[in-house]
C-alpha positions in Angstrom: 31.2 10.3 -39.7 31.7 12.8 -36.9 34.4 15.2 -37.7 38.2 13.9 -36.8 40.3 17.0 -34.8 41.5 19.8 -37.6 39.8 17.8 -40.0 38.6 18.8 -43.5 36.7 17.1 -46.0 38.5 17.2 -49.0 38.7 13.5 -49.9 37.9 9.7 -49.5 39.5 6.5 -50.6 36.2 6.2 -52.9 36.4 10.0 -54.4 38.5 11.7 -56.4 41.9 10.4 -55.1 43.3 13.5 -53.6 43.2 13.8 -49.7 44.2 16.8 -47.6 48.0 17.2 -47.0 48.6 19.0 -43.2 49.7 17.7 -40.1 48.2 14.8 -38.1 49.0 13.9 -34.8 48.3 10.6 -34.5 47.8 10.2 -30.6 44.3 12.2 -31.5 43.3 9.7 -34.4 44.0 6.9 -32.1 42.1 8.5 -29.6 38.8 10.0 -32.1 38.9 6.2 -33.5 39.0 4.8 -29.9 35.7 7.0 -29.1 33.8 6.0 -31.8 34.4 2.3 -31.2 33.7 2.6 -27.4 30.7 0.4 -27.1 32.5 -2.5 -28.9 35.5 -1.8 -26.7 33.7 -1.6 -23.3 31.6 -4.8 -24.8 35.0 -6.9 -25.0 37.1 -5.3 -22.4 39.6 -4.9 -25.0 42.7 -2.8 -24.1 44.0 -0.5 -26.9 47.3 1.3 -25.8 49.9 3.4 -27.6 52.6 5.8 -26.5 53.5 9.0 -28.6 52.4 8.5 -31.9 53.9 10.7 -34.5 53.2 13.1 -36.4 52.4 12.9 -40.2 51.2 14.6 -43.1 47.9 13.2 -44.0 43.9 13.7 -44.2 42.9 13.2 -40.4 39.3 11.8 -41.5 40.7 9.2 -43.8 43.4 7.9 -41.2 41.2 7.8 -38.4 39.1 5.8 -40.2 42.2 3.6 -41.0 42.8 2.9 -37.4 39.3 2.6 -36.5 39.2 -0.2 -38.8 42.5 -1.8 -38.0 40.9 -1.4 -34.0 38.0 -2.7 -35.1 39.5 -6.2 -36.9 41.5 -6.5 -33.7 38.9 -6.9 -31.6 36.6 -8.5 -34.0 38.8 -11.1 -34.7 39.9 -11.9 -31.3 40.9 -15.0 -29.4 39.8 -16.4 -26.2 42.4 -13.9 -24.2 40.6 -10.5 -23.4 41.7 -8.3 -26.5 44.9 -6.4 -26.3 45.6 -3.8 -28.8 49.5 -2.3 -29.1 50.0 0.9 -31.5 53.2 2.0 -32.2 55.0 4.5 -34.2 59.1 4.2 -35.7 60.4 6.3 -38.0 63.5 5.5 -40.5 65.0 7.8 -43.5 62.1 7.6 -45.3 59.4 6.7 -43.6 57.1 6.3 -40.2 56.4 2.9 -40.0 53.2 2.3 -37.5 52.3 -1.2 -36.3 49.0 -2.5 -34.5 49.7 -5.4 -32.9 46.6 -7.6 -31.3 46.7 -10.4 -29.5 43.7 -12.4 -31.8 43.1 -15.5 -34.0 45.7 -14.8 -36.4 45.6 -15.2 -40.3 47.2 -18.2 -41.7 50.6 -17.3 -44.4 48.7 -18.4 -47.2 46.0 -15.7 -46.7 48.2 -12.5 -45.8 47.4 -10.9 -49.2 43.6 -12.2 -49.6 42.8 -10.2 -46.1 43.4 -6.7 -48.5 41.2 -7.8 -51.4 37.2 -6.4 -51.2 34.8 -9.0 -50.5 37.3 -11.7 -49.8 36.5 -14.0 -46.8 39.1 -16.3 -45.4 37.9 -20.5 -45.6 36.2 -21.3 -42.6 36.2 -17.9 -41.0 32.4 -18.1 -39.2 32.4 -14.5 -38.1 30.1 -12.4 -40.4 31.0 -8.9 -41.9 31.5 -7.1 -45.5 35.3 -7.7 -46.0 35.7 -4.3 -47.1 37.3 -2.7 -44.2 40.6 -4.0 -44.8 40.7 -3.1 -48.5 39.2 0.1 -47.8 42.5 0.5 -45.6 44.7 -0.6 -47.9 43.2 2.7 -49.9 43.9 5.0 -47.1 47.4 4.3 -47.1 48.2 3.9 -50.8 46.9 7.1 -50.9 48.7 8.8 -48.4 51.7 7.3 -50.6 52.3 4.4 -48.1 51.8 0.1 -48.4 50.1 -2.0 -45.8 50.9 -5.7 -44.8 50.4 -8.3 -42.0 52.4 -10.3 -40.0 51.0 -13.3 -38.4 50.0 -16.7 -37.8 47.0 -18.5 -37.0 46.4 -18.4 -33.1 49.4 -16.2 -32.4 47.9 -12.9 -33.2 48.5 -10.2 -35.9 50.5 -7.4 -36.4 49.3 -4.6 -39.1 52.1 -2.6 -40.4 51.4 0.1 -42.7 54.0 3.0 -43.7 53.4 7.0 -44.3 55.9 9.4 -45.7 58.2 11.0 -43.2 
């Protein structure tokens, strides 16, 4: 994987468990995901827009590869409508909450949780892939000391909400 800006490579979600610890600003991990997806952007037209990230502590690599993912499900997973992909940033006491919001198929209640599990398809989803990506998220964030969930319902979209330590 091509090196993420300030980057090191001290960790993965399949290593050792420890990731680096230094500030990452997250407009550039949008932005370093957003390149290496551009042919599957440019392929769908899809629109990803944010507007001042923050800034958190974190392992650049490993979060750009979270968003690349999250990016990547978005437009994957995408209705009829030209994809539309919404970061956003909030912080409260505690935490920054960041949200990826797409306007795509949608996951039905029932299967909020399975979509985090490795290997797990959804019944009748006819769109091929490993299922790994999302659970592969889910380690990102854990290990950056955060949780991950999904809002949504079928054919209304989904909105990925994962937390970081302020």
């Amino acid at each position: 994987m091509p090196t993420a800006p300030g980057q090191d490579r001290s960790g993965s979600p399949g290593g050792t468990g420890k990731i680096s610890s230094k500030p990452v600003v997250l407009d550039q991990v949008v932005e370093w995901a957003k390149n290496n997806l551009d042919v599957l952007i440019r392929e769908s037209n899809a629109q990803v827009v944010y507007e001042h990230l923050s800034v958190v502590r974190g392992d650049p690599e490993q979060l750009g590869r979270l968003f690349q993912n999250l990016i990547a499900n978005s437009i994957k997973y995408r209705s009829e409508a030209v994809p539309l992909i919404r970061i956003s940033s909030d912080r409260n006491d505690r935490d920054w909450t960041i949200s990826v919001h797409d306007n795509g198929i949608g996951i039905e209640p029932e299967y909020r949780d399975v979509v985090f599990e490795l290997f797990k398809r959804l019944h009748g989803s006819d769109l091929s892939g490993t299922r790994i990506g999302l659970s592969i998220s889910k380690r990102i964030v854990e290990l950056h000391g955060g949780r991950i969930w999904v809002e949504s319902e079928h054919g209304k979209g989904a909105i990925f909400r994962f937390t970081l330590p302020a």
